[in-house]
N, CA, C and O atoms as CSV, one atom per row, in Angstrom:
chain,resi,resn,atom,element,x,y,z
A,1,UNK,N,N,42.087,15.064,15.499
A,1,UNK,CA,C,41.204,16.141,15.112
A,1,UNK,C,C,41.914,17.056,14.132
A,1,UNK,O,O,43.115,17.306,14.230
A,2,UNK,N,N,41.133,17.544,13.190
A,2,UNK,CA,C,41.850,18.802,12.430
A,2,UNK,C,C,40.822,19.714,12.278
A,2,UNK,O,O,39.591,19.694,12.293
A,3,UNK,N,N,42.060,20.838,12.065
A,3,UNK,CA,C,41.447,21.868,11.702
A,3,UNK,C,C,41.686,22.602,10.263
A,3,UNK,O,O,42.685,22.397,9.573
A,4,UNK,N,N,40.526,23.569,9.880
A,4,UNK,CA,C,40.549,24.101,8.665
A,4,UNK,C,C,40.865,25.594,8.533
A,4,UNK,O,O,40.232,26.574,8.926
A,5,UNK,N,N,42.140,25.481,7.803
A,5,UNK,CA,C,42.775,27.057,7.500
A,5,UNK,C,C,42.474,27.771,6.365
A,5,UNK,O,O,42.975,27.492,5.276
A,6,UNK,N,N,41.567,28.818,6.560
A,6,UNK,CA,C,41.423,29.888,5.138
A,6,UNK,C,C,42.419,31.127,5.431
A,6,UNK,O,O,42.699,31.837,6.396
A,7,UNK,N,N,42.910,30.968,3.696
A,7,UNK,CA,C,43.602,32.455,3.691
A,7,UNK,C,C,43.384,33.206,2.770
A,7,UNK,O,O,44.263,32.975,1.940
A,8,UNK,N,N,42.741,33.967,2.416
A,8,UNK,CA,C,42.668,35.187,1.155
A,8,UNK,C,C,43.527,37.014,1.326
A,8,UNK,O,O,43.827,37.688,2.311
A,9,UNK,N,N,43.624,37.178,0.240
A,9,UNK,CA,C,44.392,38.559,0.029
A,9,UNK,C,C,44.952,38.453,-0.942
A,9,UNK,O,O,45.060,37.424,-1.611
A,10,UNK,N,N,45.525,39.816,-1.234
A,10,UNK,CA,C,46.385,40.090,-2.208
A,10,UNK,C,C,47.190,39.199,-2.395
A,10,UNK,O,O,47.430,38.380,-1.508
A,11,UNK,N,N,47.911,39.157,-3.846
A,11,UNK,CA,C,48.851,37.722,-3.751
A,11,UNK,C,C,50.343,38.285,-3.689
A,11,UNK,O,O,50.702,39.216,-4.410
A,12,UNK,N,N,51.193,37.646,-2.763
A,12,UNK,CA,C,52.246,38.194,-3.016
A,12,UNK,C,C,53.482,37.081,-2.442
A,12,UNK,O,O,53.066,35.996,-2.035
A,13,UNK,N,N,54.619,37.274,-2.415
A,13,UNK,CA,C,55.533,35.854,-2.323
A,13,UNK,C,C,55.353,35.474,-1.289
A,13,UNK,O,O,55.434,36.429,-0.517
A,14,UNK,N,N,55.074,34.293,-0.621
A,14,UNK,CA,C,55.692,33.743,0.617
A,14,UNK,C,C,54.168,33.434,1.759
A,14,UNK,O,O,54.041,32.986,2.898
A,15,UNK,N,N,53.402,33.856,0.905
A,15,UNK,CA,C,52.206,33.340,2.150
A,15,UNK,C,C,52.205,32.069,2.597
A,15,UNK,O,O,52.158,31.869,3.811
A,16,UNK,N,N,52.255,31.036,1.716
A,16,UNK,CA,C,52.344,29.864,2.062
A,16,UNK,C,C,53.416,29.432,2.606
A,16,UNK,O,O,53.170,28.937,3.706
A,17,UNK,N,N,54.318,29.405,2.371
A,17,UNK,CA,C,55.893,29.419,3.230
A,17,UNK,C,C,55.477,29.949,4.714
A,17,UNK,O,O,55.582,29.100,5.599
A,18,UNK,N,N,55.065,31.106,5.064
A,18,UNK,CA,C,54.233,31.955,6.535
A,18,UNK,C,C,53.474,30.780,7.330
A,18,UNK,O,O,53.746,30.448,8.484
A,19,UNK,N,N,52.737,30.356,6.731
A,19,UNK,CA,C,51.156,29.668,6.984
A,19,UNK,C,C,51.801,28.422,7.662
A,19,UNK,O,O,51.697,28.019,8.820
A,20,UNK,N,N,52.480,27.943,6.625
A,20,UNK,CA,C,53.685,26.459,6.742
A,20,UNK,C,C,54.409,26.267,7.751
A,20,UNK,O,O,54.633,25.240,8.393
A,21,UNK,N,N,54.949,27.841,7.923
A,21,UNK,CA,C,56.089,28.063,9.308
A,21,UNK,C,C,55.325,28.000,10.378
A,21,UNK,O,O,55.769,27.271,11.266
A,22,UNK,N,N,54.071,28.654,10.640
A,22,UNK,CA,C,53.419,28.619,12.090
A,22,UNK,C,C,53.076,27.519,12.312
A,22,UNK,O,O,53.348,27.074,13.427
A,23,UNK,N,N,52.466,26.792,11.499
A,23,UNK,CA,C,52.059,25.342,11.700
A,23,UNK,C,C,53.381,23.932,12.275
A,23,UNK,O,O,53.308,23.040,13.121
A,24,UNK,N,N,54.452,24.351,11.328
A,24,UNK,CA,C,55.355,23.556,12.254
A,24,UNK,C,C,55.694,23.820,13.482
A,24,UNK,O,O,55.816,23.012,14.403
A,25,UNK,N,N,55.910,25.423,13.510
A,25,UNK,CA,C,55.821,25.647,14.644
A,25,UNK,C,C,55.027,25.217,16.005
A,25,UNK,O,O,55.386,24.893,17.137
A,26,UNK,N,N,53.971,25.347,15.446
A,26,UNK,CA,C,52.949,24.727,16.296
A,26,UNK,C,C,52.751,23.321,16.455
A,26,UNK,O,O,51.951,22.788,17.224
A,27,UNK,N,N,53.514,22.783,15.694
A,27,UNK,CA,C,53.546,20.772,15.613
A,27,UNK,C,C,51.845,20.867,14.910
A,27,UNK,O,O,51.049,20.231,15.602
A,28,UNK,N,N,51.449,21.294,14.138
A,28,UNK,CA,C,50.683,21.404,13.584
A,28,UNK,C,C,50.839,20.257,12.071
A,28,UNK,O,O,51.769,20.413,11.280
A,29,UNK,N,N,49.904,19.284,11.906
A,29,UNK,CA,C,50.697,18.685,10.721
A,29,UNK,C,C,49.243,18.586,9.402
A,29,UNK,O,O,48.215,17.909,9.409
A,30,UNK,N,N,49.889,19.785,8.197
A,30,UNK,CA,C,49.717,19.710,7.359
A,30,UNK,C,C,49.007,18.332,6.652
A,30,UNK,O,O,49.834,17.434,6.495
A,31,UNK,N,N,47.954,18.076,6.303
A,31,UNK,CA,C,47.283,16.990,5.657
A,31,UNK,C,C,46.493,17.114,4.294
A,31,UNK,O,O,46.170,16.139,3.614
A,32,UNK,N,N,46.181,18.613,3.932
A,32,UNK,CA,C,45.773,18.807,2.641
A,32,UNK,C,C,46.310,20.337,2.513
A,32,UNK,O,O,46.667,21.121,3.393
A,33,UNK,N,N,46.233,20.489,1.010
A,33,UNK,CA,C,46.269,21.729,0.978
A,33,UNK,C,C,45.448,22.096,-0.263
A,33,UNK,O,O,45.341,21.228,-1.129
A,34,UNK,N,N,44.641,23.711,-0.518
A,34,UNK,CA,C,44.605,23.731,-2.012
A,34,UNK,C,C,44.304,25.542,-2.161
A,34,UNK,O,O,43.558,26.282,-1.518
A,35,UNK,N,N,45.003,25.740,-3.004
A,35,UNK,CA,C,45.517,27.460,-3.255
A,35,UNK,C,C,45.484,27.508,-4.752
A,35,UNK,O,O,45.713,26.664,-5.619
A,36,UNK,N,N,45.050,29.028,-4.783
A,36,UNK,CA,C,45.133,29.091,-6.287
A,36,UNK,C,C,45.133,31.030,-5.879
A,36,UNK,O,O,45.049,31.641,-4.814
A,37,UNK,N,N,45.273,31.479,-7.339
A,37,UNK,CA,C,45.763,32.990,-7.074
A,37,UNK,C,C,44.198,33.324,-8.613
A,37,UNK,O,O,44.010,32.780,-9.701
A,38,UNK,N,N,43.726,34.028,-8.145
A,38,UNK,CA,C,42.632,34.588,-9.036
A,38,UNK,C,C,42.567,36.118,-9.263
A,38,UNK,O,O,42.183,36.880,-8.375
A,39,UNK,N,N,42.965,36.544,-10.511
A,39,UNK,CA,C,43.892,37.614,-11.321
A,39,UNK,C,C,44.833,37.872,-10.294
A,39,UNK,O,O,45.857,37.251,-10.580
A,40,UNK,N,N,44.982,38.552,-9.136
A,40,UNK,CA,C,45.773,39.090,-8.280
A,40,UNK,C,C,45.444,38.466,-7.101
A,40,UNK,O,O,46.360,38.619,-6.293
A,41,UNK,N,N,44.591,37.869,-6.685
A,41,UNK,CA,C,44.428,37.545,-5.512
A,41,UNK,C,C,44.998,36.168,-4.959
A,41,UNK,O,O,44.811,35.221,-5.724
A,42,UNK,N,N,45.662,35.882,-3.766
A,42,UNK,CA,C,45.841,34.394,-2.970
A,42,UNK,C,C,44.341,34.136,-2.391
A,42,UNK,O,O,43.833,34.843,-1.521
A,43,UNK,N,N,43.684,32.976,-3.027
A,43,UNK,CA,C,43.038,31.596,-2.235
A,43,UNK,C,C,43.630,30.745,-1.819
A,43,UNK,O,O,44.533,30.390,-2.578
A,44,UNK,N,N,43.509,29.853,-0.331
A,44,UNK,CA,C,44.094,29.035,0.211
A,44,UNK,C,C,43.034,28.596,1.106
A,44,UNK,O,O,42.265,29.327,1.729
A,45,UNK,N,N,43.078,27.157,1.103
A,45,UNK,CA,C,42.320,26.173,2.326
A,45,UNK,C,C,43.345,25.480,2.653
A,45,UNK,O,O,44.219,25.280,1.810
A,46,UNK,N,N,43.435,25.053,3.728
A,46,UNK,CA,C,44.415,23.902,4.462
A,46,UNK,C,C,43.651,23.303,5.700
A,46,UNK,O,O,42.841,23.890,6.418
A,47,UNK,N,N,44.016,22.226,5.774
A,47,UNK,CA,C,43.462,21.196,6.524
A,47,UNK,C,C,44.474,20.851,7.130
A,47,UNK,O,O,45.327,20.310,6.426
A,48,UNK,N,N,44.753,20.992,8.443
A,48,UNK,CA,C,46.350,20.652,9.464
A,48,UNK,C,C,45.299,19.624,10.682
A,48,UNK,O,O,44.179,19.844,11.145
A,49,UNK,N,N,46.077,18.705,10.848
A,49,UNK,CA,C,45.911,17.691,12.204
A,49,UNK,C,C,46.291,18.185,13.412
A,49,UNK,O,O,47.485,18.068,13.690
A,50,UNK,N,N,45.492,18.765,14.285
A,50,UNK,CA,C,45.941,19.562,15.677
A,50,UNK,C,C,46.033,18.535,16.537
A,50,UNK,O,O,45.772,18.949,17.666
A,51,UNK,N,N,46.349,17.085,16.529
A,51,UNK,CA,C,46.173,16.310,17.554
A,51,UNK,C,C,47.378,16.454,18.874
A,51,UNK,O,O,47.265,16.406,20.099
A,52,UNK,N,N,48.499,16.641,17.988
A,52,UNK,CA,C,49.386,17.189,18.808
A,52,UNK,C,C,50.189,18.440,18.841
A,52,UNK,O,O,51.410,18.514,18.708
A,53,UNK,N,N,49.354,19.411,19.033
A,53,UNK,CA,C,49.625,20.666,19.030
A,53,UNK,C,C,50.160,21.559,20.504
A,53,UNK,O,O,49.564,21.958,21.504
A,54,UNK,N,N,51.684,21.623,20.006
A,54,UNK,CA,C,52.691,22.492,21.570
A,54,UNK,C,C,51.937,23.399,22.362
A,54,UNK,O,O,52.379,23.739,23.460
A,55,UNK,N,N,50.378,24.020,21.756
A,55,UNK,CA,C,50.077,24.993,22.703
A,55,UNK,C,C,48.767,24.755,22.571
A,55,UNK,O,O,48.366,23.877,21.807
A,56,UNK,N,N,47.765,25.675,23.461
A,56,UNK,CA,C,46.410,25.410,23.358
A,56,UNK,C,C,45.939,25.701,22.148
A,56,UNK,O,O,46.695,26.285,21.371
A,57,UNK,N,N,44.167,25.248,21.599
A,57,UNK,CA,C,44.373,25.821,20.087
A,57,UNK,C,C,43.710,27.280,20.106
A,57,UNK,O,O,43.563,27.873,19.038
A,58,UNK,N,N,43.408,27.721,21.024
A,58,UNK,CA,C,43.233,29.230,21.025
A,58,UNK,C,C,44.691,30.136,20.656
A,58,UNK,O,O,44.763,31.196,20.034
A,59,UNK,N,N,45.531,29.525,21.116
A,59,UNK,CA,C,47.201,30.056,20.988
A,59,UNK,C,C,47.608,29.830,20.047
A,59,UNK,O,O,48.616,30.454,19.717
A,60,UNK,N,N,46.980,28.719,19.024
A,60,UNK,CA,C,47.478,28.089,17.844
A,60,UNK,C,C,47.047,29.443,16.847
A,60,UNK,O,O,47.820,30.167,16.220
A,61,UNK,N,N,45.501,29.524,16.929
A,61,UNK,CA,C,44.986,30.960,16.019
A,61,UNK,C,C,45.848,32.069,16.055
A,61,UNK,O,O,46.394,32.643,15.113
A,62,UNK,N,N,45.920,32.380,17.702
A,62,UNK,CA,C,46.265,33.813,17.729
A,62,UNK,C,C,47.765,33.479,17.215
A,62,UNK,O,O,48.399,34.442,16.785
A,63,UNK,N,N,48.294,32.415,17.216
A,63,UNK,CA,C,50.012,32.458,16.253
A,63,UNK,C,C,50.152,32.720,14.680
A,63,UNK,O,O,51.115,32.414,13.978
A,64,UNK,N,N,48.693,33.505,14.198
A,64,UNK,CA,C,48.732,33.620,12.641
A,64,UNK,C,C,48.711,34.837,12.519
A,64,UNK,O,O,48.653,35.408,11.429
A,65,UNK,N,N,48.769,35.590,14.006
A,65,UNK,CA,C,48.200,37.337,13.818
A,65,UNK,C,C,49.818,37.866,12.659
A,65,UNK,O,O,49.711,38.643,11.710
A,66,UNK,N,N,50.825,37.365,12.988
A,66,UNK,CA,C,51.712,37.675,12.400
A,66,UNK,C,C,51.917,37.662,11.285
A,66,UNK,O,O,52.644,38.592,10.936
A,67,UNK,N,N,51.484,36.763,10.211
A,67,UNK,CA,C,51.059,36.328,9.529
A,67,UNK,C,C,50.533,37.609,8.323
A,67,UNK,O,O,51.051,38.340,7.478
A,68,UNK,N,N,49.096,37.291,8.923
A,68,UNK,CA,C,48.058,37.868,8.618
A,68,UNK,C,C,48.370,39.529,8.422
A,68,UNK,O,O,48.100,40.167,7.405
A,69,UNK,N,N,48.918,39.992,9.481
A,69,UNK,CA,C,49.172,41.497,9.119
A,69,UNK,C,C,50.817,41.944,8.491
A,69,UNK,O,O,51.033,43.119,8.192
A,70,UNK,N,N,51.939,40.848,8.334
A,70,UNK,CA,C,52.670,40.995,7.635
A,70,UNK,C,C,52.643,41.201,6.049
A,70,UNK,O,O,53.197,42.047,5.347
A,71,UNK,N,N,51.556,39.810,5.637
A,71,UNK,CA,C,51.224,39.681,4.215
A,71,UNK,C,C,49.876,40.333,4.167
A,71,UNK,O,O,49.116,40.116,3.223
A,72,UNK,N,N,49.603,41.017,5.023
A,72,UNK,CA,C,48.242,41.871,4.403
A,72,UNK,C,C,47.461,40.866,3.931
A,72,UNK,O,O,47.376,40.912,2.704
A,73,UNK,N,N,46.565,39.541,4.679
A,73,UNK,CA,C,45.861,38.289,4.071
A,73,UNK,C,C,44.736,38.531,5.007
A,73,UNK,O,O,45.039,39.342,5.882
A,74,UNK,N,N,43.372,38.008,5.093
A,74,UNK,CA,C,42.605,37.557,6.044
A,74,UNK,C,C,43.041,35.974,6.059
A,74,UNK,O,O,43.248,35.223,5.105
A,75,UNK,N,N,43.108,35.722,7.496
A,75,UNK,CA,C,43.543,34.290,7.682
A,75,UNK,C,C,42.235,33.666,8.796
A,75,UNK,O,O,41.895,34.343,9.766
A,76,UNK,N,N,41.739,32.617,8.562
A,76,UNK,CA,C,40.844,31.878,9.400
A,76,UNK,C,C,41.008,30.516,10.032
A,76,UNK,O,O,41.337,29.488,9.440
A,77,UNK,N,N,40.696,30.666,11.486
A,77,UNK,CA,C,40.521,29.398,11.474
A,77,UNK,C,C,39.858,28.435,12.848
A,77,UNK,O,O,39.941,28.586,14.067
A,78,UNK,N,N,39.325,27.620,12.162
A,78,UNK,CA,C,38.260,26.926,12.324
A,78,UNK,C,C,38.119,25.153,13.047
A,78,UNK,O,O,38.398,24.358,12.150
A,79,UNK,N,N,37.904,24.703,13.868
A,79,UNK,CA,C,37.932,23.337,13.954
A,79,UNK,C,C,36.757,22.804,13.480
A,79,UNK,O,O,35.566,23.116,13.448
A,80,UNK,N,N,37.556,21.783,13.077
A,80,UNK,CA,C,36.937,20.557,12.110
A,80,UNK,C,C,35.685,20.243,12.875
A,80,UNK,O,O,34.733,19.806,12.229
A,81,UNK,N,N,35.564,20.415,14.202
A,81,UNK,CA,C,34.072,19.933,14.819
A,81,UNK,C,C,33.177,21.045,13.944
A,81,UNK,O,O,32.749,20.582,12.887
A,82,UNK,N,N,32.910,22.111,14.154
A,82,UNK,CA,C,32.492,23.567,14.210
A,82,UNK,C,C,32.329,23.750,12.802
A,82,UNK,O,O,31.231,24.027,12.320
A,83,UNK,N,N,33.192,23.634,12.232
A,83,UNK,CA,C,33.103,23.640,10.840
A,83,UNK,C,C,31.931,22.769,10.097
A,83,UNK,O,O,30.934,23.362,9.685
A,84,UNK,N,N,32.079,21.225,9.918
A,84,UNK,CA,C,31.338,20.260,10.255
A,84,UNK,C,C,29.499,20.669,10.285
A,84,UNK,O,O,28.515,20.587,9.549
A,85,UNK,N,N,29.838,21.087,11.510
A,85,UNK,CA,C,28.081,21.364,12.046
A,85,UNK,C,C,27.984,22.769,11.411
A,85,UNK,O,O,26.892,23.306,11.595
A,86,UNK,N,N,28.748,23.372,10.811
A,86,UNK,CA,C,28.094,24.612,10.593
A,86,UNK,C,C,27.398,24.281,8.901
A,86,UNK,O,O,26.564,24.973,8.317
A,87,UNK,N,N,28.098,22.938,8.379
A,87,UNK,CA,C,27.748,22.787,7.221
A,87,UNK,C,C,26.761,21.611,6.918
A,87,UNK,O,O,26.389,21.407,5.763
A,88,UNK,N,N,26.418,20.982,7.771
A,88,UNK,CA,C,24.933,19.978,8.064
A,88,UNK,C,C,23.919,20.343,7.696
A,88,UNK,O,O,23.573,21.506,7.902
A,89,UNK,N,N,23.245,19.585,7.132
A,89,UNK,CA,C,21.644,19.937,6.189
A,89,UNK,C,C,20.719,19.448,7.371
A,89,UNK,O,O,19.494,19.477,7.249
């Protein structure tokens, strides 16, 4: 199963390096990525494989709060089921 990571905010060094770290942390494994910075701002989607993930994935989210209020980003995230059905015609 995977899940889908949004990150937006201000752009500034090291978000992705952040994002990268919790996820290993979490045995979280990285499978896509795609970021871009628009005039000042960080865009980021990531797609990580939670199949074998060290903690529950409620614990997996709340491991981005750090993240998120270090680099001043909104960070999201979403499983691939949920996601999925939220985007079905």
């Amino acid at each position: 199963m995977n899940a889908i990571i949004s990150v937006v905010g201000k752009d500034s060094v090291g978000i992705l390096a952040r994002v990268s770290n919790v996820c290993e942390k979490c045995n979280a494994n990285i499978v896509d990525v795609s970021q871009t910075v628009l005039k000042d701002y960080f865009a980021m989607v990531m797609v990580v494989n939670i199949d074998n993930l060290n903690r529950e994935f409620t614990k997996f989210i709340d491991s981005f709060s750090c993240v998120s209020e270090n680099k001043n980003v909104d960070i999201h995230i979403m499983h691939e089921d949920i996601f999925n059905a939220m985007h079905k015609i």
